[in-house]
PDB file as gemmi writes it, atoms N, CA and C in Angstrom:
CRYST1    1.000    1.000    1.000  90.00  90.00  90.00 P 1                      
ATOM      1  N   UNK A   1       0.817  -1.185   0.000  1.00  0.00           N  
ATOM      2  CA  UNK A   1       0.000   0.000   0.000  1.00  0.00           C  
ATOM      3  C   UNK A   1       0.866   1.256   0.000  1.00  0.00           C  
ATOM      4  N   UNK A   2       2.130   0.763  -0.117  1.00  0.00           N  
ATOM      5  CA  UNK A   2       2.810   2.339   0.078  1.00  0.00           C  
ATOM      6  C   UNK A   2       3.495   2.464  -1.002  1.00  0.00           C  
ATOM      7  N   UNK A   3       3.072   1.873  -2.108  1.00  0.00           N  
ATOM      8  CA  UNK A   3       3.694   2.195  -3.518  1.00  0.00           C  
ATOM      9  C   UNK A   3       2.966   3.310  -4.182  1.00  0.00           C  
ATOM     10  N   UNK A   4       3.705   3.837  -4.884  1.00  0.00           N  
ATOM     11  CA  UNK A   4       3.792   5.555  -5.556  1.00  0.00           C  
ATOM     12  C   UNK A   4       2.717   5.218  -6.166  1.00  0.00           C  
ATOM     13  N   UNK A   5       1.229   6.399  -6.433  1.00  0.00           N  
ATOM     14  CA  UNK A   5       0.145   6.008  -6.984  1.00  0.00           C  
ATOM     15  C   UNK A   5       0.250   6.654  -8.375  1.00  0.00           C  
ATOM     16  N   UNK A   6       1.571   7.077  -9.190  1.00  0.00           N  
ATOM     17  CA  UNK A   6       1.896   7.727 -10.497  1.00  0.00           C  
ATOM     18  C   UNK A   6       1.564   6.408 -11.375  1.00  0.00           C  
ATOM     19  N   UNK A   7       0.518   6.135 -11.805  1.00  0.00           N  
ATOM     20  CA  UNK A   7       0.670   5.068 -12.400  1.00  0.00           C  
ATOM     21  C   UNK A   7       1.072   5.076 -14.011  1.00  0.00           C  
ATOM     22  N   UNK A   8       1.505   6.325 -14.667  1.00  0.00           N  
ATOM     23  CA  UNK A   8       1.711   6.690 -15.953  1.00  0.00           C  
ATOM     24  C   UNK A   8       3.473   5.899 -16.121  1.00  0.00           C  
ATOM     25  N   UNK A   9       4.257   6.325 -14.700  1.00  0.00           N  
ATOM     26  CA  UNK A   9       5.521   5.541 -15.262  1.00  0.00           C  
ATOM     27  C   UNK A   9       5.516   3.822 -15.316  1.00  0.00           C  
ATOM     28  N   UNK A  10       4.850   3.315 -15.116  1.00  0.00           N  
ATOM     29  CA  UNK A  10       4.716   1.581 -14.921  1.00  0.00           C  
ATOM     30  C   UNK A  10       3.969   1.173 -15.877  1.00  0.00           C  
ATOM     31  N   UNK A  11       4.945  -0.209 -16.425  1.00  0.00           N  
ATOM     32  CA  UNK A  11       4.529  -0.913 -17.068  1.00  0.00           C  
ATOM     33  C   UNK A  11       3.742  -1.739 -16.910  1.00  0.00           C  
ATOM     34  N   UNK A  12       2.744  -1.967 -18.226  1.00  0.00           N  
ATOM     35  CA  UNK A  12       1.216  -2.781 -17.821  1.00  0.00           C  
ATOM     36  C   UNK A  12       1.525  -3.829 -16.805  1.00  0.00           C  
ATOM     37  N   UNK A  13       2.604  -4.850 -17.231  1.00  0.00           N  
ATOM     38  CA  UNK A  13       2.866  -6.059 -16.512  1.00  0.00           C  
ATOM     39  C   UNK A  13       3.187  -5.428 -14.907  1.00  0.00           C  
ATOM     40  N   UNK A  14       3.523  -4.584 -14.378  1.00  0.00           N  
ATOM     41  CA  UNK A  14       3.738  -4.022 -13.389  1.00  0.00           C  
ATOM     42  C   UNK A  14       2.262  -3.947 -12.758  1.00  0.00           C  
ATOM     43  N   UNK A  15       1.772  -3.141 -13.601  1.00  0.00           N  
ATOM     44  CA  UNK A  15       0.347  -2.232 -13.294  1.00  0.00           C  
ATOM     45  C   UNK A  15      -0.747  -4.075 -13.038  1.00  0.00           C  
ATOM     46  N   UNK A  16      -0.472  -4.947 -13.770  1.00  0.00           N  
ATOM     47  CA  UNK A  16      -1.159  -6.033 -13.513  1.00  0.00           C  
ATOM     48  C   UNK A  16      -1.102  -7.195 -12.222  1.00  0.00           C  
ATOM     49  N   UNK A  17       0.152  -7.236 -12.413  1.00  0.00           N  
ATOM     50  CA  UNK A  17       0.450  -7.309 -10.802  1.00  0.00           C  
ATOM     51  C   UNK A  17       0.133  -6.889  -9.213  1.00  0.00           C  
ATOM     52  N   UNK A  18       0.757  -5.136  -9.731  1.00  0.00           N  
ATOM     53  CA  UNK A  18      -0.520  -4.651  -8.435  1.00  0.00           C  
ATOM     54  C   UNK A  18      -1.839  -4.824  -8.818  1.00  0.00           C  
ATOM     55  N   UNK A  19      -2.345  -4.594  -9.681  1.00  0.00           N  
ATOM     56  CA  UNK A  19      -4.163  -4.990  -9.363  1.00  0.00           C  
ATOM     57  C   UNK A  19      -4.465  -6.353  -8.731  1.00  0.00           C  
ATOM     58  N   UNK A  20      -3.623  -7.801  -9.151  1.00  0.00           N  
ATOM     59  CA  UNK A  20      -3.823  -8.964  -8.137  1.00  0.00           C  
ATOM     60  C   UNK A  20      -3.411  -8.837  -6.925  1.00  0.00           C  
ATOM     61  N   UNK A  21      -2.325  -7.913  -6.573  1.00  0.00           N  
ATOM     62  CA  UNK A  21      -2.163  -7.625  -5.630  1.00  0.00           C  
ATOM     63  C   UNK A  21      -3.159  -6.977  -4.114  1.00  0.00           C  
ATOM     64  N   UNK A  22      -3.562  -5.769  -5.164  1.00  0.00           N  
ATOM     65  CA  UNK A  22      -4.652  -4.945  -4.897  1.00  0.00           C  
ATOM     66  C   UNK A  22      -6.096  -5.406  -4.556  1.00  0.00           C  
ATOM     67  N   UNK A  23      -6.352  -6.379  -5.268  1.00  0.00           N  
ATOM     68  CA  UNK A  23      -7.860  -7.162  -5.658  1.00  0.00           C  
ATOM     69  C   UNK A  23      -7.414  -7.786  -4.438  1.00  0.00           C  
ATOM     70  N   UNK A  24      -6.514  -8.891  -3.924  1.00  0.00           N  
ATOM     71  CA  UNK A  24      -6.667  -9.966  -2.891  1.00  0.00           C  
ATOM     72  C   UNK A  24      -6.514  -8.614  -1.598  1.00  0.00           C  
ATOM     73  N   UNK A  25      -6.040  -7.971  -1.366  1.00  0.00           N  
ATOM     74  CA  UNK A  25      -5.924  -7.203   0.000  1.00  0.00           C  
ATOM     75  C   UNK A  25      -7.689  -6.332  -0.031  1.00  0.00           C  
ATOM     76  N   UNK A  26      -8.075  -6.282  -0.985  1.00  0.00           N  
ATOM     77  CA  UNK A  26      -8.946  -5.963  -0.731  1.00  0.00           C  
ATOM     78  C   UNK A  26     -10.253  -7.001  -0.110  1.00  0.00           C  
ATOM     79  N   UNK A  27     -10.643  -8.533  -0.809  1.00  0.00           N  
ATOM     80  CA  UNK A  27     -10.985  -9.537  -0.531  1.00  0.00           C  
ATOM     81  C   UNK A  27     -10.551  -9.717   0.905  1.00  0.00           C  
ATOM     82  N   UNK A  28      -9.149  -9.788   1.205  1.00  0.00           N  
ATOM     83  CA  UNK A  28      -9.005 -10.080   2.508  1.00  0.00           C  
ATOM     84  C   UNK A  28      -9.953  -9.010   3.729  1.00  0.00           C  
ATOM     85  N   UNK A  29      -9.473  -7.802   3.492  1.00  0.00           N  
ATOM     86  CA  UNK A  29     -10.111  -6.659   4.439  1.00  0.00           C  
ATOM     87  C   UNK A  29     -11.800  -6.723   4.009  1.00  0.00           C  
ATOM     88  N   UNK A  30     -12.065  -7.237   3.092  1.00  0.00           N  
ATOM     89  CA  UNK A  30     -13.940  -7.533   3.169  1.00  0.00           C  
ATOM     90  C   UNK A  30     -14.075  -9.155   4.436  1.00  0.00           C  
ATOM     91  N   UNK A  31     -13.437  -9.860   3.793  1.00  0.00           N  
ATOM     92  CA  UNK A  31     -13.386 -10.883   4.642  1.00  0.00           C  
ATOM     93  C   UNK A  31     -13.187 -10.681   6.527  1.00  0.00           C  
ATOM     94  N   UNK A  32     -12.389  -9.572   6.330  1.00  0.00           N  
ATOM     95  CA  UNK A  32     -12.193  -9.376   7.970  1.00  0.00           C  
ATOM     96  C   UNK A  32     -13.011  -8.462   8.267  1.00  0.00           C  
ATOM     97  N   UNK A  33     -13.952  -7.775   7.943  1.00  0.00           N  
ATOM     98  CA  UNK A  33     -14.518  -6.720   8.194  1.00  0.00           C  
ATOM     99  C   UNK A  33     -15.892  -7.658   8.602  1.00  0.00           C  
ATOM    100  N   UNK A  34     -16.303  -8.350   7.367  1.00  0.00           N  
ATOM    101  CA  UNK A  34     -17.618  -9.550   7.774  1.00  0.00           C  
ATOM    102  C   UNK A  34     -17.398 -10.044   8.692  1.00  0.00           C  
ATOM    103  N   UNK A  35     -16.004 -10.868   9.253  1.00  0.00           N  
ATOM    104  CA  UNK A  35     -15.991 -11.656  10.448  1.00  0.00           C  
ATOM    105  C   UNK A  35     -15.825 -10.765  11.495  1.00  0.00           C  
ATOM    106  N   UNK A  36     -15.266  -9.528  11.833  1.00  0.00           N  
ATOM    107  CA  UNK A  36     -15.651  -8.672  13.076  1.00  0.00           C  
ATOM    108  C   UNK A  36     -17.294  -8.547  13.072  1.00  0.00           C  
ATOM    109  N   UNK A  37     -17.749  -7.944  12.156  1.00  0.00           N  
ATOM    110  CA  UNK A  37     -18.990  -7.643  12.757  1.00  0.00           C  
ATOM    111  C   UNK A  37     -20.029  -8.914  12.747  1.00  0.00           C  
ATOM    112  N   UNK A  38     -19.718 -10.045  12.215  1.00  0.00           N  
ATOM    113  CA  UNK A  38     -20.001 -11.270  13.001  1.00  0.00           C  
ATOM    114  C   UNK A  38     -20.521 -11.801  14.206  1.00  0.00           C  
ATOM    115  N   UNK A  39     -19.104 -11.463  14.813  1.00  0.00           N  
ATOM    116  CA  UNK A  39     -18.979 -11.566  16.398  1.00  0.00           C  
ATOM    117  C   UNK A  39     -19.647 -10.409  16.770  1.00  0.00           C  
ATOM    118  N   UNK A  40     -20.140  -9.700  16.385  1.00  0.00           N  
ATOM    119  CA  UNK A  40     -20.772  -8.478  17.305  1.00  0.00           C  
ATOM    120  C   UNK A  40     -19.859  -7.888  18.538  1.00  0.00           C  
ATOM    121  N   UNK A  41     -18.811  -8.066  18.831  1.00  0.00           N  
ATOM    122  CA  UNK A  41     -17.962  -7.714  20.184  1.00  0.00           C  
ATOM    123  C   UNK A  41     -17.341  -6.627  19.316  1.00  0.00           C  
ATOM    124  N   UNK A  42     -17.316  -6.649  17.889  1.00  0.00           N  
ATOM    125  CA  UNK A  42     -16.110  -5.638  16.993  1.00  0.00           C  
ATOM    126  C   UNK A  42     -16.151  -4.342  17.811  1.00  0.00           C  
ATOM    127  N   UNK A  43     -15.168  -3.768  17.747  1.00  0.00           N  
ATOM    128  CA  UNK A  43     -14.690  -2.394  17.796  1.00  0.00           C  
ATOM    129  C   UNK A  43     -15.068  -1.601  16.825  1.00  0.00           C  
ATOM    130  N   UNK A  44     -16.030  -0.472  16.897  1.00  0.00           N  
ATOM    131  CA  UNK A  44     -16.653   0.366  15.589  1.00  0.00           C  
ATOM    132  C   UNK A  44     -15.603   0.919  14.941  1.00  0.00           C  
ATOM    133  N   UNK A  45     -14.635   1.824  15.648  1.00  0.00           N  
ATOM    134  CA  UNK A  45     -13.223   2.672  14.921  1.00  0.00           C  
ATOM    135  C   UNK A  45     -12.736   1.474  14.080  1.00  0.00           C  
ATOM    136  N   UNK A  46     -12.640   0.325  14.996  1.00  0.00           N  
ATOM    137  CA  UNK A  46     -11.564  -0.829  13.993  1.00  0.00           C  
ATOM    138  C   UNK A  46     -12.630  -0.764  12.458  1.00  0.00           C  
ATOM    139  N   UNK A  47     -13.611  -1.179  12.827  1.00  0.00           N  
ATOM    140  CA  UNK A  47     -14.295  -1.560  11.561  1.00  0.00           C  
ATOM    141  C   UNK A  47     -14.146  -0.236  10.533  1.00  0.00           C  
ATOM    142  N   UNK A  48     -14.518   0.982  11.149  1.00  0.00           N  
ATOM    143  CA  UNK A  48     -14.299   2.077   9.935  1.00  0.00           C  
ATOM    144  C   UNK A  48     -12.908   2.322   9.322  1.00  0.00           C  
ATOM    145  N   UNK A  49     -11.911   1.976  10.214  1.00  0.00           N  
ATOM    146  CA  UNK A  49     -10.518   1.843   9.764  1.00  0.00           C  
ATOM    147  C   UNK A  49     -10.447   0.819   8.469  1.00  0.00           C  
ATOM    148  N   UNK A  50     -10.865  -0.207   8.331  1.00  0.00           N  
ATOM    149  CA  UNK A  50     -11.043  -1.235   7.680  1.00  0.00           C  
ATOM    150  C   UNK A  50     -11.626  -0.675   6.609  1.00  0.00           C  
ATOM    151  N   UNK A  51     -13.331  -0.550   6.438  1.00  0.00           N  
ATOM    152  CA  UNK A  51     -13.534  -0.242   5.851  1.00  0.00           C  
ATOM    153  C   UNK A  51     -13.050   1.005   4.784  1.00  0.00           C  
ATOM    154  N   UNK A  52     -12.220   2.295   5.708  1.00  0.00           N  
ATOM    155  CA  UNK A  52     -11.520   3.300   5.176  1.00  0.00           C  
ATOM    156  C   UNK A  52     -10.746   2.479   4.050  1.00  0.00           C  
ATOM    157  N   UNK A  53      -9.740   1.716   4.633  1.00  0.00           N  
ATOM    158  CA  UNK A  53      -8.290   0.888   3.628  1.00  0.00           C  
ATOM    159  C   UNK A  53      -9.442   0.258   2.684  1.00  0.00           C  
ATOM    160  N   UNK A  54     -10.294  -0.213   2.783  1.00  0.00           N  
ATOM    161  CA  UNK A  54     -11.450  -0.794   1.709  1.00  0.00           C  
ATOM    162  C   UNK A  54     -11.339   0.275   0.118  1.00  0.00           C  
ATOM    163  N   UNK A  55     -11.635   1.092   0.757  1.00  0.00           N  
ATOM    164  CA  UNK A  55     -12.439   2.338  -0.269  1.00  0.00           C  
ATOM    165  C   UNK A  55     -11.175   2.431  -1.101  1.00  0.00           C  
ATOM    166  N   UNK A  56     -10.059   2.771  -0.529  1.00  0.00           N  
ATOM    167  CA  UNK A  56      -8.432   3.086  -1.007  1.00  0.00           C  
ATOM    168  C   UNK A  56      -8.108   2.436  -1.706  1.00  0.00           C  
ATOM    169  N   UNK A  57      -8.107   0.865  -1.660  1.00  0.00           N  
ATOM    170  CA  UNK A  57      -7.865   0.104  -2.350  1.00  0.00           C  
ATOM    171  C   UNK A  57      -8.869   0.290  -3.626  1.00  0.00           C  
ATOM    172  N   UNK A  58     -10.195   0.005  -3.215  1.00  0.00           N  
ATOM    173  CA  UNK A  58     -11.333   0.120  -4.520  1.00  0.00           C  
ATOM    174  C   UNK A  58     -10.744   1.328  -5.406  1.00  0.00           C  
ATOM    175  N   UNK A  59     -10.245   2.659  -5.059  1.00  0.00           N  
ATOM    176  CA  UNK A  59      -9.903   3.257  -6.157  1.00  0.00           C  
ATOM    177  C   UNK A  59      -8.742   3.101  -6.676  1.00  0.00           C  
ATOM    178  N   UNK A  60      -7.337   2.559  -5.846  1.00  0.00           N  
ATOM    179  CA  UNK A  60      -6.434   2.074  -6.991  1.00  0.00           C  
ATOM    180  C   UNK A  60      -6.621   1.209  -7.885  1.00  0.00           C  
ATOM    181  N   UNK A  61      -7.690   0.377  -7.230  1.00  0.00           N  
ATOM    182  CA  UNK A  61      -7.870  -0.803  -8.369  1.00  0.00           C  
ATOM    183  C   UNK A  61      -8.766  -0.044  -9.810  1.00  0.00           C  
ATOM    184  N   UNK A  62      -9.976   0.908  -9.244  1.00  0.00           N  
ATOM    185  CA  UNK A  62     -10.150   1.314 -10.294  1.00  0.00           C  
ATOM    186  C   UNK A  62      -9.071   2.614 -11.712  1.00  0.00           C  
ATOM    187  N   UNK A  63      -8.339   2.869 -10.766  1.00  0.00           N  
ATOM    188  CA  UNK A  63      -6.938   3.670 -11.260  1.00  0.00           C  
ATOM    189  C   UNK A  63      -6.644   2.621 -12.582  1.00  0.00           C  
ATOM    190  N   UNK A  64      -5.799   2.061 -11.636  1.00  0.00           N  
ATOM    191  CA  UNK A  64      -5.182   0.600 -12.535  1.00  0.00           C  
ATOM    192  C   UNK A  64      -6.263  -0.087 -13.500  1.00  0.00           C  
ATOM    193  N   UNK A  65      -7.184  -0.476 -13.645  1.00  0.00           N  
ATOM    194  CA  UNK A  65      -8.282  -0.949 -14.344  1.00  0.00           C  
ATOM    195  C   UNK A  65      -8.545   0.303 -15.547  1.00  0.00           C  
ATOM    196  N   UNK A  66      -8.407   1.498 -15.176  1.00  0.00           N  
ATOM    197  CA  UNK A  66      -8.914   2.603 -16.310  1.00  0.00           C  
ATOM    198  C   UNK A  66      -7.695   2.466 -17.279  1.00  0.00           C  
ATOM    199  N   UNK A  67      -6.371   2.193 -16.833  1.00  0.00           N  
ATOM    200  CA  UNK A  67      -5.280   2.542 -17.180  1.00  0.00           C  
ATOM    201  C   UNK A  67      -4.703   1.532 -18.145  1.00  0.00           C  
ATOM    202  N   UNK A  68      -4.973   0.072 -17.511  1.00  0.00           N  
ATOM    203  CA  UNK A  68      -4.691  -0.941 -18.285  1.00  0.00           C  
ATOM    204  C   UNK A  68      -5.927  -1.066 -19.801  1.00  0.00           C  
ATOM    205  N   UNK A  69      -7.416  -0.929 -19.718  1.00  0.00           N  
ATOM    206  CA  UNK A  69      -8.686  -0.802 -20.350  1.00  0.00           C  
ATOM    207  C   UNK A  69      -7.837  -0.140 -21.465  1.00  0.00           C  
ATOM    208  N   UNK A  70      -7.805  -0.550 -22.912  1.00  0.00           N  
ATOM    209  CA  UNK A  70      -7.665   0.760 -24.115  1.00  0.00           C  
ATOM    210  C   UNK A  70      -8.977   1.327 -24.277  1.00  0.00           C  
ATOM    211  N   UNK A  71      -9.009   2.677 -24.637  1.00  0.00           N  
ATOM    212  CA  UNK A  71      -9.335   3.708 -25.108  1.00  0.00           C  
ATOM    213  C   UNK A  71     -10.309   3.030 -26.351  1.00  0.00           C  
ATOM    214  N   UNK A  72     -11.356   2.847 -26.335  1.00  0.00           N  
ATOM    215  CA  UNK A  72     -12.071   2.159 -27.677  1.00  0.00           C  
ATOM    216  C   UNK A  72     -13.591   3.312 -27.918  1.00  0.00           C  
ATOM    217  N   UNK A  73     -13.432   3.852 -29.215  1.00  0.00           N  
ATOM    218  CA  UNK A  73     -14.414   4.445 -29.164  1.00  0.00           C  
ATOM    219  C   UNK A  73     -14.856   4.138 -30.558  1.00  0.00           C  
ATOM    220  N   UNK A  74     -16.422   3.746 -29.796  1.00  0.00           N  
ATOM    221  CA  UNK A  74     -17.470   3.396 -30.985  1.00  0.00           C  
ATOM    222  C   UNK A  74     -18.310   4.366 -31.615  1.00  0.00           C  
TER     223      UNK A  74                                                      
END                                                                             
């Protein structure tokens, strides 16, 4: 998560990488976010923390996804 979000200097194969990268940390933090509030004992801050890194991720991935996508106009 602490890689430079310039995504114009990186190469696709780069840029594809972090998105699997990106995609599973995100899966994981949905996964942990369901099992805190599960248990109902969760900590609310923890969960919005979570959810915060959620959102972050959702837009690098959509970054990376616009970036890798060509330009096709019909």
């Amino acid at each position: 998560m602490n890689a430079p979000t310039d995504v114009s200097m990186k190469t696709d194969e780069v840029l594809r990488v972090e998105l699997e990268v990106f995609r599973r940390q995100h899966r994981d933090l949905d996964e942990a976010i369901s099992a805190l509030e599960e248990r109902g004992t969760a900590d609310q801050l923890t969960i919005r923390r979570l959810k915060k890194q959620k959102l972050i991720l959702k837009d690098k991935i959509a970054l990376i996804e616009d970036r890798l996508t060509p330009d096709i106009i019909a």
